[in-house]
N, C-alpha and C positions, 0 to 999 in steps of 0.2 A: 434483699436486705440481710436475710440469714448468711447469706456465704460473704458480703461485706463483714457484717459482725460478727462473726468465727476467724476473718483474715488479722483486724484491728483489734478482736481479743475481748475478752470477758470485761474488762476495768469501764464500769460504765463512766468514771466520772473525765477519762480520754475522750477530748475534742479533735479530731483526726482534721489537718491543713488539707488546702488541698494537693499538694505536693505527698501527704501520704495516702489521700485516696487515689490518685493516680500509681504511685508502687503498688498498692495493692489490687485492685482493680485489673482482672483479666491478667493474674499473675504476673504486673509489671509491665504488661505491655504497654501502658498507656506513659510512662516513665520516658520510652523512646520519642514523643514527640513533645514532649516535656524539656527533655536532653537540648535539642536542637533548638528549642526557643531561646535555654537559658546561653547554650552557645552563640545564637547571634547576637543575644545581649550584652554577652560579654564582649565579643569582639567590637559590636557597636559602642559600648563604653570604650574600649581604648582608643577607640579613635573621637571619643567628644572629650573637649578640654576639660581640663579641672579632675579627672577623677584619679583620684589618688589609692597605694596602696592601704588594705584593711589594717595593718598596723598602725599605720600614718595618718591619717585623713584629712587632718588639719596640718598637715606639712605645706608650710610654702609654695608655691608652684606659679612657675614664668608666666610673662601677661604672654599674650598673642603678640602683641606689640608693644613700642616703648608706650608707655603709660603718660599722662600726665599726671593724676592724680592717684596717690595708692591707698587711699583710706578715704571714708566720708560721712560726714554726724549733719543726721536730716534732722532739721528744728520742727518738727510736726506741729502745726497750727490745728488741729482737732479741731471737727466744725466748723470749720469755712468761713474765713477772713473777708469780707467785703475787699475788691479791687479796687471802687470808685472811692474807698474812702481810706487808700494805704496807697498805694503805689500805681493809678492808675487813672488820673482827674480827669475829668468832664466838665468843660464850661455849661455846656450844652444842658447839663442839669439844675443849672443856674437859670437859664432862658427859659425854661420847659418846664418847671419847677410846680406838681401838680397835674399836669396835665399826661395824654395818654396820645401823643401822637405814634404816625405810621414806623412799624418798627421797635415799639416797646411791649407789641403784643406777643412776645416768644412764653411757649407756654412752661411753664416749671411744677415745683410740687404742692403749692397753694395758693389759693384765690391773691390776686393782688389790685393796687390803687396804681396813682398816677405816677410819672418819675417824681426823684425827691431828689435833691441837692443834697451836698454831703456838707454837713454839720462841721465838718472840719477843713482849715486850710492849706492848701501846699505851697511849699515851697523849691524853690532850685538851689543844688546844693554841689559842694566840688568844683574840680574845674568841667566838670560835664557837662553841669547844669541839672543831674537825675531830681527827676521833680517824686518829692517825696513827700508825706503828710503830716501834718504838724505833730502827730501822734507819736513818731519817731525819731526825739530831736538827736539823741546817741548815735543810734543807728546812719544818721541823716553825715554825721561826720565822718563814715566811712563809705560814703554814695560814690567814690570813684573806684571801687571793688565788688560794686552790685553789676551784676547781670539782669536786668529784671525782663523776665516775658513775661509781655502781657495778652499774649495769643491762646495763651491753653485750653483746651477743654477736654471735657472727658464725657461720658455715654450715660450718665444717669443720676438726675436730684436728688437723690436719697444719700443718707450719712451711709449705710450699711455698703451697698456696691461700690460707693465711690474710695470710700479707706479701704478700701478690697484692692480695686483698682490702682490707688495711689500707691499699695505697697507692695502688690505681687501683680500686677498687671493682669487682673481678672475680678468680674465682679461677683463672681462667688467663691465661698471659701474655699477652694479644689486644687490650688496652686501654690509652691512655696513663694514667700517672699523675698523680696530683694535682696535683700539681706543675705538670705540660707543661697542663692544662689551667687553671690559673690562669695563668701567664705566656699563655696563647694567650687569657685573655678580657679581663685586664687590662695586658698588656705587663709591662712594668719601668722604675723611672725612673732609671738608670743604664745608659747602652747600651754601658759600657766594661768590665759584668762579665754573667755568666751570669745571666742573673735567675733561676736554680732549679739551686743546690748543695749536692753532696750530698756530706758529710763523712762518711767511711768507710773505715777502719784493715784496706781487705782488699775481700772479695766475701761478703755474708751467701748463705743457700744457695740463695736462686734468682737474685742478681747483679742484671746493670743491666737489667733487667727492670723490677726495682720502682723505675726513675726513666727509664726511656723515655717514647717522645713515641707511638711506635705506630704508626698511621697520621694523626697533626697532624704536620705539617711538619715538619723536623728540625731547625730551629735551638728547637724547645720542650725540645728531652731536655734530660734535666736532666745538669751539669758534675761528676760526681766528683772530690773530692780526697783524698787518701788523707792524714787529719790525724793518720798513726802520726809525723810527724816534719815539722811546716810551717815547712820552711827554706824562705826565701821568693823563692829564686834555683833550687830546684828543686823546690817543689810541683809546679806546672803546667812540663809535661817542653816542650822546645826553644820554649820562648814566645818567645825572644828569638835571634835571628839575627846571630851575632860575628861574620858575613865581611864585610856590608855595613853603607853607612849607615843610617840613618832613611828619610832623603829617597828613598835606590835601593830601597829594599824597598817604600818607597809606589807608584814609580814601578812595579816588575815585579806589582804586587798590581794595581795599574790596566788594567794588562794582560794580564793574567790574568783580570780579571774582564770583559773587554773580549769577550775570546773566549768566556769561561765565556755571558755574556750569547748571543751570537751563537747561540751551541750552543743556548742555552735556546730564544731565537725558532724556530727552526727545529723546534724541539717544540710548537711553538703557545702555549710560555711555562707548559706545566703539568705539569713534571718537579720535582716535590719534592724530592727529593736533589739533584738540581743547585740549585736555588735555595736551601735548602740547606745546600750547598758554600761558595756564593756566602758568602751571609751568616757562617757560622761562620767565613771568613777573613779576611773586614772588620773581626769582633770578634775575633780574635786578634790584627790588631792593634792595635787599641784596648786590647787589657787586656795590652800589653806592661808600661805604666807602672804600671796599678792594681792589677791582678792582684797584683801583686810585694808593692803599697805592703799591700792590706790581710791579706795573709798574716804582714805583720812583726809579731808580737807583740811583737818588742822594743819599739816604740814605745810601748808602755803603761807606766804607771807601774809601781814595783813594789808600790805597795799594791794596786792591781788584779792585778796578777799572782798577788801574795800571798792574793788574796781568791776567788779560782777553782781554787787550787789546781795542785797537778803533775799530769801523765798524758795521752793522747792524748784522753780525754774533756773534761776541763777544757780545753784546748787549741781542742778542736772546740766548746763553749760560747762562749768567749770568740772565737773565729772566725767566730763567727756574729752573736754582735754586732756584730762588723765591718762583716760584711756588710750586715745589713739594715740599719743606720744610715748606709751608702753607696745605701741601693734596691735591694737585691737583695731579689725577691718574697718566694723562698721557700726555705729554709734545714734543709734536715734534718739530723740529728746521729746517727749509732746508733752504739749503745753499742759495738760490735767487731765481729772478722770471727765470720763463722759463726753460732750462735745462740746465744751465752751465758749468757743468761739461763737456761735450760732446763735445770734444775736435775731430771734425772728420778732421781739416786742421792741427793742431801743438801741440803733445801731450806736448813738451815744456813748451806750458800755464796752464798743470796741476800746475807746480811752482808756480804761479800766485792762485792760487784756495788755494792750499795747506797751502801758506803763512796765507791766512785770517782767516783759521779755525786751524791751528795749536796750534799754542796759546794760543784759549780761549779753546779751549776740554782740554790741559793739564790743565789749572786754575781749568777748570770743576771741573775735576777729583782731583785735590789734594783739593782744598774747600770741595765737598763733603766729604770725605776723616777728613778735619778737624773739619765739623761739625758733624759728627758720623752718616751720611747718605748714607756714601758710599757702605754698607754693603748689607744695605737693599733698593738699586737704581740700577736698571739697566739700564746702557747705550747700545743704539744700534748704529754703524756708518757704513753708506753704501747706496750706490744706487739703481734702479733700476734692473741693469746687471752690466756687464763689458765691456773690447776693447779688439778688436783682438790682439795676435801677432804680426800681419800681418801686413801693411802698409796701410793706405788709402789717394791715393794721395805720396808725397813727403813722408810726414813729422808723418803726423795725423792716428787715428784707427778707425775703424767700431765700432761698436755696438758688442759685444758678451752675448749673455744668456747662453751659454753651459760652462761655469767654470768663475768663479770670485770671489771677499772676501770683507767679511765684518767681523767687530769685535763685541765683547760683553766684558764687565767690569762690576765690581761689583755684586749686587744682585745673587749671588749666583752660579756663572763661575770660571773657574777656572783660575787663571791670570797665566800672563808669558807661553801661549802654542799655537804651532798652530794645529788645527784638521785638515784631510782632505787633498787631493794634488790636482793637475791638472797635465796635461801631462809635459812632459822636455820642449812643448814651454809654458805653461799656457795658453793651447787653452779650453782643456775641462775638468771637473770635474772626476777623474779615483779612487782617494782613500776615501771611507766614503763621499761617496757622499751627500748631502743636499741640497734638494729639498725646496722651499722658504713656502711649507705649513710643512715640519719638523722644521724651523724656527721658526714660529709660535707656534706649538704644543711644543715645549720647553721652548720660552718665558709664553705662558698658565700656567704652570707645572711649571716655577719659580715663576709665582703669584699666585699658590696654586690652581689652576684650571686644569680639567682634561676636555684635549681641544677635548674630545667626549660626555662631558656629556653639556656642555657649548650653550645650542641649544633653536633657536627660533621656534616656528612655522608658517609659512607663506605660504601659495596658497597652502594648503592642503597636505608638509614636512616639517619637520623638518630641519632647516640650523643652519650650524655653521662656525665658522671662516675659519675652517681647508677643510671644504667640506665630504668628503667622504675620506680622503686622510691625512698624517700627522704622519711621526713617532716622537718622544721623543731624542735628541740626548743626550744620555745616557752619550756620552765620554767626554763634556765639563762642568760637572755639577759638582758641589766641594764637 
């Protein structure tokens, strides 16, 4: 310890990387296999897609293949939407209604009662027929544009792994999100906004977890905006600087970044939060001017206004519109703080949930639609998991991860179908099953990315969205 602390020098309040105990340590010998790591790193970065020069990072950059889709705003249902009583009926809970036959026993996260009937009815809607719930009569008007699976599952009842899972494809926090890996393999083609925002009236209960970057660089995390109230002078907090001009703010940022740079060199240029640094206060100020402009919903007409509806959901639809019709990648919207959806005392208050988002996803969808971006946009709608069958309590349902639905539109799905079953009660996933990292690895594949080649390197493998894991679902693709 004396000859370490005489190498790194008298300044106790120096916290030496490990990267400088290695220089120092046996007079830099240890620097030589240090060297050779960061070299195969590099060369194994130029050969994974997406990584861009340290100037650039958010520079554009080619799919793998033609794309179907280039942008996509996931309607995050937070808290787990019941399947049996949205997009996914059961006569069979109509017959059985109370009782606990063979088959209803799959275990989940709380004690449960017998099946229960859904409270609400469906209907067929379009020339498809897509049987939808009475809950969503707006939405029901655009049933020949839904994809809906009703095969999904995913690895664990709880709200915390599973919004883990739904949006970095891991059930603990240790991985970037969807998001930071699509802005890291295709950039964004607006460098004057965030290319991956996330619209969110609060912290759902694992926070910015489920829109970090991880260990990809730090200008991938993805932008929170809190769309409880998009005044567009104070969404994004001190964006704009009233003591100086334009012109001096450019000048002290030039300078700032002059040093920032310096600093960086002297690190051999591979400190990722400084770079970073760097970059996220370039785009700050760049999105002095935009930032502002596409938060103004004033400037929409009022039949558009009129057509999406009031409330922070509506708001955050129409929000997002904004956005991806400026280039911004990728756009998520969930529903509220916390987990709302999770109706575990009175599935009845799904009606309530369904009412506020109804609405503005039909506007969504026919706006995009009207401005010739429907094609090439894909929407995601869906939660974590699902709810039991089964009863919990009186009225309300458990948590289910072993079968539930979610839909896909546009960008390159095939509308008006549904793939996939669940059992006769919609307890668990039985036909063309999908798995929430085959999910992924199809969404990959409609933005021209082939979700095995798509890979960072970090602590010494290779990672990707998908894991080791992740088929193509071949049968929803148009």
């Amino acid at each position: 310890m004396r000859i370490l602390h005489s190498q790194l020098g008298s300044d106790s309040s120096f916290v030496p990387s490990r990267r400088d105990l290695l220089q120092r340590l046996g007079t830099g010998l240890g620097t030589f296999g240090l060297a050779a790591v960061l070299e195969k790193q590099s060369l194994l970065g130029q050969e994974s897609h997406g990584v861009a020069s340290p100037q650039n990072p958010l520079a554009p950059k080619p799919p793998m293949f033609r794309p179907r889709a280039k942008r996509i705003i996931h309607l995050f249902m937070n808290g787990g939407p019941s399947q049996v009583d949205t997009f996914d009926p059961k006569p069979a809970l109509e017959k059985y209604d109370g009782q606990r036959p063979p088959g209803s026993n799959l275990k989940t996260e709380r004690k449960t009662g017998g099946l229960m009937k859904s409270p609400f009815r469906f209907g067929r809607h379009g020339e498809s027929g897509l049987e939808i719930s009475e809950i969503f009569p707006h939405l029901s008007t655009c049933a020949d544009d839904l994809c809906v699976i009703r095969s999904m599952h995913t690895n664990i009842p709880n709200h915390e792994p599973s919004l883990l899972m739904m949006t970095s494809g891991e059930t603990q926090p240790t991985r970037p999100s969807m998001g930071s890996w699509l802005l890291y393999g295709l950039g964004t083609e607006n460098e004057n906004l965030p290319g991956f925002v996330v619209l969110c009236p609060g912290k759902p209960v694992v926070g910015p977890a489920l829109w970090g970057n991880r260990f990809l660089p730090g200008i991938y995390q993805g932008a929170q905006i809190n769309n409880s109230k998009l005044d567009p002078e104070s969404v994004i907090r001190d964006i704009k600087n009233a003591s100086i001009t334009p012109v001096a703010q450019r000048e002290q940022l030039d300078l700032l970044k002059q040093l920032n740079q310096i600093h960086l060199e002297q690190r051999g240029g591979n400190d990722n939060p400084l770079e970073a640094r760097i970059q996220s206060l370039e785009m700050a100020f760049r999105m002095q001017t935009e930032a502002q402009d596409v938060f103004d919903l004033s400037q929409e007409t009022q039949a558009t206004r009129d057509a999406y509806g009031k409330g922070e959901f509506a708001d955050g639809c129409l929000a997002a519109r904004r956005l991806v019709e400026r280039g911004v990648r990728m756009v998520q919207v969930f529903y509220g703080n916390g987990q709302p959806w999770d109706d575990h005392e009175n599935i009845a208050d799904h009606a309530q949930k369904a009412k506020a988002v109804d609405q503005p996803i039909a506007a969504l969808i026919k706006d995009l639609k009207a401005r010739g971006l429907f094609e090439d946009t894909l929407i995601l709608w869906g939660g974590e998991f699902g709810r039991t069958p089964v009863s919990e309590g009186a009225k309300g349902r458990d948590h289910n991860n072993h079968g539930f639905s979610v839909w896909l539109a546009g960008g390159g799905v095939k509308g008006g179908m549904v793939y996939g079953a669940t059992d006769e009660f919609g307890f668990a996933a039985v036909e063309n099953k999908v798995h929430v990292h085959d999910l992924h690895a199809t969404i990959l594949h409609l933005m021209g990315i082939d979700h095995e080649k798509l890979t960072y390197r970090y602590s010494g493998r290779d990672f990707r969205l998908t894991d080791v894991h992740g088929q193509i679902v071949q049968g929803i693709l148009a």
